[in-house]
Backbone atoms as SQL, in Angstrom:
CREATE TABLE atoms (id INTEGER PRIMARY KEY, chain TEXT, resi INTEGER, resn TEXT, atom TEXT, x REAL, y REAL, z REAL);
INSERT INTO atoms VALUES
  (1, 'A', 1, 'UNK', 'N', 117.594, 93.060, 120.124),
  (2, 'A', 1, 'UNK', 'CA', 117.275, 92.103, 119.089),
  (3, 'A', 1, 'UNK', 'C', 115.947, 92.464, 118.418),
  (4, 'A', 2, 'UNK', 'N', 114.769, 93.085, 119.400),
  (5, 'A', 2, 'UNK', 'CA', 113.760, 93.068, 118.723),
  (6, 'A', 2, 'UNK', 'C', 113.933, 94.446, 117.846),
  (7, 'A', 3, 'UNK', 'N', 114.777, 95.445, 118.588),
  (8, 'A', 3, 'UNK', 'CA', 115.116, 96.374, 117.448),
  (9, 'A', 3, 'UNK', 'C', 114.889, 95.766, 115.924),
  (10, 'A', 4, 'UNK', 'N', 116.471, 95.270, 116.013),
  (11, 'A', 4, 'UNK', 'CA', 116.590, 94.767, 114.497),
  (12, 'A', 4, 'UNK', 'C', 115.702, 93.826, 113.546),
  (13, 'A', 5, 'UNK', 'N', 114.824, 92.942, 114.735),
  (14, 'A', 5, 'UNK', 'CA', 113.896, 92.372, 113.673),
  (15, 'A', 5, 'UNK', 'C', 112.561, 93.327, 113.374),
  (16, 'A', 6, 'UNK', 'N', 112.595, 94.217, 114.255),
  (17, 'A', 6, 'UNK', 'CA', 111.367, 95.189, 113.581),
  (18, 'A', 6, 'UNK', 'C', 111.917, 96.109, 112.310),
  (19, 'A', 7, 'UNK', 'N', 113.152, 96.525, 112.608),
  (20, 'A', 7, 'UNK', 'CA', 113.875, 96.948, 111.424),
  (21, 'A', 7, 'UNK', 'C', 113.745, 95.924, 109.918),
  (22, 'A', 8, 'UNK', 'N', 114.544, 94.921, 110.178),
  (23, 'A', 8, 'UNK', 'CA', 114.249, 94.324, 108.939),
  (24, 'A', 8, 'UNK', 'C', 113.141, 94.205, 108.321),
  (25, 'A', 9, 'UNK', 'N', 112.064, 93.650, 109.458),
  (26, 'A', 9, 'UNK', 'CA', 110.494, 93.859, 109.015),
  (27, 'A', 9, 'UNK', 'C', 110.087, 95.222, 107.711),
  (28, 'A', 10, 'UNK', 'N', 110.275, 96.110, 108.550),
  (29, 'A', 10, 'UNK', 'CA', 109.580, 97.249, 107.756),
  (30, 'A', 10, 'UNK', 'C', 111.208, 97.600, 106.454),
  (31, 'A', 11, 'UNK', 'N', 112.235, 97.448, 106.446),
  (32, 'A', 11, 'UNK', 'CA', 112.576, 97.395, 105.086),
  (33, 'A', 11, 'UNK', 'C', 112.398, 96.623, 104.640),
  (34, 'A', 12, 'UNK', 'N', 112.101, 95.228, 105.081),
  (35, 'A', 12, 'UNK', 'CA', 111.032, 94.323, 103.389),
  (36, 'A', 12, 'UNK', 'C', 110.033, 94.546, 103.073),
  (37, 'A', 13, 'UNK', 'N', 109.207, 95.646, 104.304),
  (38, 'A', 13, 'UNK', 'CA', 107.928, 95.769, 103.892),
  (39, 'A', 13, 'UNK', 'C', 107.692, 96.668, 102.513),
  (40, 'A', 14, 'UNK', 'N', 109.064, 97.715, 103.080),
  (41, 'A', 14, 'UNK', 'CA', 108.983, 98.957, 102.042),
  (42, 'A', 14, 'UNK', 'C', 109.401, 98.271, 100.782),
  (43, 'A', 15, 'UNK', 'N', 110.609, 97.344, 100.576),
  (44, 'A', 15, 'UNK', 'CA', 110.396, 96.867, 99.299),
  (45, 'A', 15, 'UNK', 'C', 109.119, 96.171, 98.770),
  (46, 'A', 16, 'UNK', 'N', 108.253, 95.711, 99.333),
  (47, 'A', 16, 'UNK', 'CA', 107.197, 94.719, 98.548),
  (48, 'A', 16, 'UNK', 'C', 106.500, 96.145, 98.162),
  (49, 'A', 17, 'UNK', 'N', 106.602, 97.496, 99.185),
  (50, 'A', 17, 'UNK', 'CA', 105.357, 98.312, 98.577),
  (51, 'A', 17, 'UNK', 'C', 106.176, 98.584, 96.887),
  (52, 'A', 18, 'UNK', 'N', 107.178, 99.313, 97.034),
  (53, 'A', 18, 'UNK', 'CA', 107.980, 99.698, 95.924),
  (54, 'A', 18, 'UNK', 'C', 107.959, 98.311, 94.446),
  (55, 'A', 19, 'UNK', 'N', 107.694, 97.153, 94.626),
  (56, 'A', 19, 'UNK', 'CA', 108.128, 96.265, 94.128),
  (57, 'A', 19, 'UNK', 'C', 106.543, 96.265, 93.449),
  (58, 'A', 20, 'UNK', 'N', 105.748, 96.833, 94.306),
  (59, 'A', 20, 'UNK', 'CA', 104.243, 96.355, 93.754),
  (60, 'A', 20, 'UNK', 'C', 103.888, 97.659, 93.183),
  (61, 'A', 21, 'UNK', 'N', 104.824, 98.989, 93.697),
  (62, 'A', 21, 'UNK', 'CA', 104.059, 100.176, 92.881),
  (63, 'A', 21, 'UNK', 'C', 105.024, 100.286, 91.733),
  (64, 'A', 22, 'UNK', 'N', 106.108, 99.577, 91.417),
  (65, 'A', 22, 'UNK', 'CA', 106.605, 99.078, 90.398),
  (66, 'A', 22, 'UNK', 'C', 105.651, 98.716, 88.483),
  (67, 'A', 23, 'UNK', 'N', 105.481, 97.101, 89.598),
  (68, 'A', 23, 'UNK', 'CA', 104.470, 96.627, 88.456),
  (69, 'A', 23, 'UNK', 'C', 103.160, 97.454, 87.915),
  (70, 'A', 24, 'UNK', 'N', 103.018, 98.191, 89.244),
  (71, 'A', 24, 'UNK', 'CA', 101.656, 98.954, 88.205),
  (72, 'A', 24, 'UNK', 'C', 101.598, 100.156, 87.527),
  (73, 'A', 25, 'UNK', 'N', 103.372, 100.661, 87.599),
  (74, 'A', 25, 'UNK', 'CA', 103.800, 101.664, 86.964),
  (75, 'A', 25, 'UNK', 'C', 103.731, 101.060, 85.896),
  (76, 'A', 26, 'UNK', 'N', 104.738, 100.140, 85.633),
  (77, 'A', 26, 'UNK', 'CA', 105.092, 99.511, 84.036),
  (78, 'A', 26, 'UNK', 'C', 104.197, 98.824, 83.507),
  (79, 'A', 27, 'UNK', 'N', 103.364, 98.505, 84.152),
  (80, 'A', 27, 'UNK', 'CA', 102.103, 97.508, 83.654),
  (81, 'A', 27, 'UNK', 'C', 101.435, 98.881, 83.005),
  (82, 'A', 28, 'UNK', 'N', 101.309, 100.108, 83.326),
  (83, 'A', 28, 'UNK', 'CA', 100.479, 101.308, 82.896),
  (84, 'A', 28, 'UNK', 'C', 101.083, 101.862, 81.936),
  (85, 'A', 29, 'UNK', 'N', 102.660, 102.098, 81.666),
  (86, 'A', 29, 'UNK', 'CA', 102.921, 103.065, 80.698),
  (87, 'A', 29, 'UNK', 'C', 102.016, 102.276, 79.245),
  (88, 'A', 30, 'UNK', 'N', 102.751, 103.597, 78.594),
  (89, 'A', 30, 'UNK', 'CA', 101.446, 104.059, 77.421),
  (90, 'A', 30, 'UNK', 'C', 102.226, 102.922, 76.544),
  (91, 'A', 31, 'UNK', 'N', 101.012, 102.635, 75.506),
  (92, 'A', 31, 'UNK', 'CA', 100.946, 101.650, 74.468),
  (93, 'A', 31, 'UNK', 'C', 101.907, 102.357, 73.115),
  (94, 'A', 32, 'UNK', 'N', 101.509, 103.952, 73.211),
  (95, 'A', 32, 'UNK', 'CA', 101.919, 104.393, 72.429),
  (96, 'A', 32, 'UNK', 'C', 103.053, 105.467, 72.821),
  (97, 'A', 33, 'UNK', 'N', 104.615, 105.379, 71.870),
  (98, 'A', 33, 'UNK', 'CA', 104.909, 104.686, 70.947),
  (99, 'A', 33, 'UNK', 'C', 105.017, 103.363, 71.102),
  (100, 'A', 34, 'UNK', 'N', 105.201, 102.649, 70.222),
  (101, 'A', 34, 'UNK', 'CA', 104.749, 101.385, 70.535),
  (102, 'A', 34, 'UNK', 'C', 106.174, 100.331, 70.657),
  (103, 'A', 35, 'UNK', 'N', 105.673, 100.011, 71.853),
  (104, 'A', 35, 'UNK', 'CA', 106.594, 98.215, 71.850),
  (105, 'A', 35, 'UNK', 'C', 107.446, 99.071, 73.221),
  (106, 'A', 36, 'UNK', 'N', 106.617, 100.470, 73.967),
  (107, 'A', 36, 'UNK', 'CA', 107.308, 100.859, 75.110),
  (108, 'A', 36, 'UNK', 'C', 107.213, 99.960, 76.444),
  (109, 'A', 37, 'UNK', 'N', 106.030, 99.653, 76.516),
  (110, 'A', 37, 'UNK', 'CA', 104.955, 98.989, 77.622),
  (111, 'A', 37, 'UNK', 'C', 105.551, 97.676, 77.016),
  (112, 'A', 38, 'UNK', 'N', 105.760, 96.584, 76.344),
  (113, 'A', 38, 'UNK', 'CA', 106.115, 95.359, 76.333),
  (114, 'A', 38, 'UNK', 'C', 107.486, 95.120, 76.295),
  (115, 'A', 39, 'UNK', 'N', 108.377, 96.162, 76.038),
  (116, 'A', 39, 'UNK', 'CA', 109.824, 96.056, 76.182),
  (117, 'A', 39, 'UNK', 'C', 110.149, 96.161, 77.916),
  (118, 'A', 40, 'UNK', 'N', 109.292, 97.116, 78.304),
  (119, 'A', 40, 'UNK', 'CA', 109.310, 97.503, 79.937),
  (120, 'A', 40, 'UNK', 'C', 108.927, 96.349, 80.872),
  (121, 'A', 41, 'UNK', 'N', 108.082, 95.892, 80.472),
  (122, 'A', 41, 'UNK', 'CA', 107.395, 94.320, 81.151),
  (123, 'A', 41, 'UNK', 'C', 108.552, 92.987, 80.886),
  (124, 'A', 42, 'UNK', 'N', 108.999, 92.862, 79.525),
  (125, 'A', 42, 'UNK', 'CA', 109.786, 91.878, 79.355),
  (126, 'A', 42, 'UNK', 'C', 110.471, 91.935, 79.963),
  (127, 'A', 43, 'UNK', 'N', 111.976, 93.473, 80.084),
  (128, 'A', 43, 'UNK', 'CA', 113.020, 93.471, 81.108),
  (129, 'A', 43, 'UNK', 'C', 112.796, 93.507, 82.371),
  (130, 'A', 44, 'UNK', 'N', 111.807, 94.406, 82.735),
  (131, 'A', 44, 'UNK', 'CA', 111.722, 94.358, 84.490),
  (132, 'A', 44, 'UNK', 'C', 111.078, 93.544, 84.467),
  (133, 'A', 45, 'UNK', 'N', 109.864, 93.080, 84.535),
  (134, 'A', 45, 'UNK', 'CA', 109.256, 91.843, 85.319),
  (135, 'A', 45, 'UNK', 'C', 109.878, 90.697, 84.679),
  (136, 'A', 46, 'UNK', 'N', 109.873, 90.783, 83.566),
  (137, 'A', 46, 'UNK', 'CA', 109.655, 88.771, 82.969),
  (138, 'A', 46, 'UNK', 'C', 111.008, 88.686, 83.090),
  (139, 'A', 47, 'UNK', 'N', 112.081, 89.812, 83.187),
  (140, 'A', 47, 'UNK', 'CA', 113.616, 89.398, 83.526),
  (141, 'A', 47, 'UNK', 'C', 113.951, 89.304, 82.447),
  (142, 'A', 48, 'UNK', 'N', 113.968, 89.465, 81.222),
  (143, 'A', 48, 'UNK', 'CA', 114.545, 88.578, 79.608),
  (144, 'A', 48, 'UNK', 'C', 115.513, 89.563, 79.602),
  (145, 'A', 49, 'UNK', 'N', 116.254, 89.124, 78.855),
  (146, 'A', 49, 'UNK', 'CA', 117.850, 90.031, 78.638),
  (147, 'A', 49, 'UNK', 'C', 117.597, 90.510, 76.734),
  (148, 'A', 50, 'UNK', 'N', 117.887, 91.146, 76.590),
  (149, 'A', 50, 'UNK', 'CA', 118.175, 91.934, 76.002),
  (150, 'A', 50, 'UNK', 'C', 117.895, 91.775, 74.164),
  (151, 'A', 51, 'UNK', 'N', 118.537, 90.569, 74.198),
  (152, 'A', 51, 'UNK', 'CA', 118.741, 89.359, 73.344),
  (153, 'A', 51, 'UNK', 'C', 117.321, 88.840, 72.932),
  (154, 'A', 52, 'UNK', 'N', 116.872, 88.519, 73.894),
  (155, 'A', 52, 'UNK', 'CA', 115.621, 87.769, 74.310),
  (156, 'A', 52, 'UNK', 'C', 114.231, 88.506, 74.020),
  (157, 'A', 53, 'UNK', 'N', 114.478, 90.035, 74.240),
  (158, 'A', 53, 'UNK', 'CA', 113.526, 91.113, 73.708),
  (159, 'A', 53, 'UNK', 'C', 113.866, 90.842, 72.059),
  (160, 'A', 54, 'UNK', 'N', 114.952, 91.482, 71.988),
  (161, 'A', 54, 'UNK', 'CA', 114.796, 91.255, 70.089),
  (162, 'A', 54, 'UNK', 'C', 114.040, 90.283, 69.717),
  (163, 'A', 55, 'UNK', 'N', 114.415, 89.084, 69.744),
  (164, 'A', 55, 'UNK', 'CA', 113.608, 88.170, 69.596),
  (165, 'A', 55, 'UNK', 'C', 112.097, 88.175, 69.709),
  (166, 'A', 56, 'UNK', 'N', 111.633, 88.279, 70.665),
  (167, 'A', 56, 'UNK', 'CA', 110.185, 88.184, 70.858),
  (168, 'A', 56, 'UNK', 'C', 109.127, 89.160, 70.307),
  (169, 'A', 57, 'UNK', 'N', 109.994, 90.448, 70.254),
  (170, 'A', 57, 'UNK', 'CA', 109.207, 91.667, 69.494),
  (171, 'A', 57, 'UNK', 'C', 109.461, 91.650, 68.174),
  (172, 'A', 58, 'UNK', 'N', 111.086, 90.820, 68.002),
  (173, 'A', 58, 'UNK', 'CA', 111.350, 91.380, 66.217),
  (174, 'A', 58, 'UNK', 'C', 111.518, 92.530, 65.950),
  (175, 'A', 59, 'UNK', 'N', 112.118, 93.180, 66.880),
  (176, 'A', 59, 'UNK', 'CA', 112.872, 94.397, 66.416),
  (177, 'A', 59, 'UNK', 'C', 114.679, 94.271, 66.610),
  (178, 'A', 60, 'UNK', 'N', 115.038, 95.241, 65.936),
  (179, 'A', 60, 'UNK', 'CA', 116.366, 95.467, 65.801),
  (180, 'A', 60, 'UNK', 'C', 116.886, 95.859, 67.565),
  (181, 'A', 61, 'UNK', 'N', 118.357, 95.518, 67.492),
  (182, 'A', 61, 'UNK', 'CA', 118.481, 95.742, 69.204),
  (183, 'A', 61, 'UNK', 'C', 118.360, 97.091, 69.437),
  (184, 'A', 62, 'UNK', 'N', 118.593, 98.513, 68.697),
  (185, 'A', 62, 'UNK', 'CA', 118.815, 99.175, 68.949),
  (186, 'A', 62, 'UNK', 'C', 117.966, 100.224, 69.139),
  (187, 'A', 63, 'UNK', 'N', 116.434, 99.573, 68.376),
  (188, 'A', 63, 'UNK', 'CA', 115.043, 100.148, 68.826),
  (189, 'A', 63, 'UNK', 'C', 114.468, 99.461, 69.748),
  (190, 'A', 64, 'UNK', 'N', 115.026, 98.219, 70.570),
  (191, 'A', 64, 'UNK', 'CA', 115.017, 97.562, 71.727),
  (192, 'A', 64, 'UNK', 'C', 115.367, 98.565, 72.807),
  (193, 'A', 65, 'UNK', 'N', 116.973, 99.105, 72.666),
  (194, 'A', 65, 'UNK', 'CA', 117.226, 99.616, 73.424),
  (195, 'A', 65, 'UNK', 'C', 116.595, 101.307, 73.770),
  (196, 'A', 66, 'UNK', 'N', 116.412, 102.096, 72.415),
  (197, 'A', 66, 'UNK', 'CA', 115.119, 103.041, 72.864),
  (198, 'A', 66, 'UNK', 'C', 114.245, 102.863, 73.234),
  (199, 'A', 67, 'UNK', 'N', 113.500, 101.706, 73.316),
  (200, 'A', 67, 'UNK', 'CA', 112.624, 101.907, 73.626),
  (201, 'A', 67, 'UNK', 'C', 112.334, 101.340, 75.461),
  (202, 'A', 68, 'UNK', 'N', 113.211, 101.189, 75.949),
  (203, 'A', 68, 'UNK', 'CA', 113.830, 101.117, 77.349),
  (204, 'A', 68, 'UNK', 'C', 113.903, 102.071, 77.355),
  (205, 'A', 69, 'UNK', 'N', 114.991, 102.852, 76.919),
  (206, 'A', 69, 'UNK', 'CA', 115.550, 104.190, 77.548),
  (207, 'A', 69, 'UNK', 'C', 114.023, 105.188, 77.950),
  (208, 'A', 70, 'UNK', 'N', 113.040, 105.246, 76.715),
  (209, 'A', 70, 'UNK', 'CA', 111.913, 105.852, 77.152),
  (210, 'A', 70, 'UNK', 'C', 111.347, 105.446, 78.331),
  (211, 'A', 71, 'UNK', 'N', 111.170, 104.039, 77.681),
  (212, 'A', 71, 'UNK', 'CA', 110.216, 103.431, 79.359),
  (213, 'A', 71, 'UNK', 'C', 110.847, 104.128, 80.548),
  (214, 'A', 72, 'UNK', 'N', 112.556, 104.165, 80.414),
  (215, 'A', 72, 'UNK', 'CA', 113.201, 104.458, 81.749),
  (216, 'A', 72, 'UNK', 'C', 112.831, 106.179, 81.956),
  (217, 'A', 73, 'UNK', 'N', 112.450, 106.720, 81.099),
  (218, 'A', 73, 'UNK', 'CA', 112.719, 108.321, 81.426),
  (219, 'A', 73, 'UNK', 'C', 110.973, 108.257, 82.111),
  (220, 'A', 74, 'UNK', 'N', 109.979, 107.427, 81.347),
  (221, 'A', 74, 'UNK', 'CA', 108.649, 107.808, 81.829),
  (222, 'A', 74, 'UNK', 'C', 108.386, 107.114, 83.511),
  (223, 'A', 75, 'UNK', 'N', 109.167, 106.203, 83.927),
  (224, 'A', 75, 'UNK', 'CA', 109.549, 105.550, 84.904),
  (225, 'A', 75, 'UNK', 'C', 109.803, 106.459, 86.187),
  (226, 'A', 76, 'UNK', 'N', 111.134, 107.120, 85.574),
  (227, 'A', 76, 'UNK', 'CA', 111.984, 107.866, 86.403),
  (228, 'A', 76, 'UNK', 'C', 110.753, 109.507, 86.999),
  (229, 'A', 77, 'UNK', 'N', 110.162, 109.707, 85.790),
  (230, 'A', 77, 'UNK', 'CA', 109.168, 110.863, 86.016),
  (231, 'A', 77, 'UNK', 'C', 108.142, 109.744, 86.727),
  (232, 'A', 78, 'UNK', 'N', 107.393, 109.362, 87.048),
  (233, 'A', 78, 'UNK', 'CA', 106.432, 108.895, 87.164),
  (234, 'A', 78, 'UNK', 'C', 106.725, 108.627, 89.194),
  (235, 'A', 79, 'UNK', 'N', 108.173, 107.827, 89.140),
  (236, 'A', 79, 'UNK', 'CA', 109.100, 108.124, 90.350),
  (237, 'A', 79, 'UNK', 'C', 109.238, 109.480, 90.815),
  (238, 'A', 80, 'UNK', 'N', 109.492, 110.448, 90.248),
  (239, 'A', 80, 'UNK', 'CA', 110.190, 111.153, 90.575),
  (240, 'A', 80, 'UNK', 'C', 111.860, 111.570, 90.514),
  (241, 'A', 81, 'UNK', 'N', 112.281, 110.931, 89.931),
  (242, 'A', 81, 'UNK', 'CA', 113.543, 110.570, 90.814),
  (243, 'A', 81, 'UNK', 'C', 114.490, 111.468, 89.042),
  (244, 'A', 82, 'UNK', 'N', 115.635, 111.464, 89.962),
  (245, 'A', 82, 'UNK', 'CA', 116.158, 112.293, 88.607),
  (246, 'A', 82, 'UNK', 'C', 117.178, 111.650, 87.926),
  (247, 'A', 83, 'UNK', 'N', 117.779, 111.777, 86.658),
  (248, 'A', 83, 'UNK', 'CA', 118.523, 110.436, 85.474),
  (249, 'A', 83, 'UNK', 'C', 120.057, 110.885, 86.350),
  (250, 'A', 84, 'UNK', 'N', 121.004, 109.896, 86.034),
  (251, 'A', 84, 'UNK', 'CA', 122.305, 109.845, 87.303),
  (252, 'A', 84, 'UNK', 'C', 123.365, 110.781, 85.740);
């Protein structure tokens, strides 16, 4: 038993680290081009859908959606990790 609760322990631990080196990834990307860093914050942290970005920035959805896709490529480098 204590196996598994030390187990669970340290995989929530590893998510809070990941969850917190998260925010200070996206909290950091660059300002410029612009509306990368507030499109990145709206969807991952503040959760807003999609819809909800247009709106608030006043852009068209589809420079909404580039400008995710960047956030996601500077993300993915910044991770490491490679596009699927």
């Amino acid at each position: 038993m204590a196996f598994y609760v030390n187990r669970d322990a340290d995989v929530l631990l590893r998510e809070e680290e990941l969850k917190a080196d998260l925010i200070e990834t996206v909290r950091s990307l660059p300002r410029k081009p612009e509306h990368i860093r507030e499109a990145a914050i709206l969807f991952y942290l503040d959760r807003l859908t999609l819809k909800e970005i247009v709106e608030q920035l006043d852009l068209p959805l589809g420079t909404v959606k580039r400008k995710l896709h960047e956030a996601r490529g500077l993300l993915r480098k910044e991770f490491d990790v490679a596009s699927d």
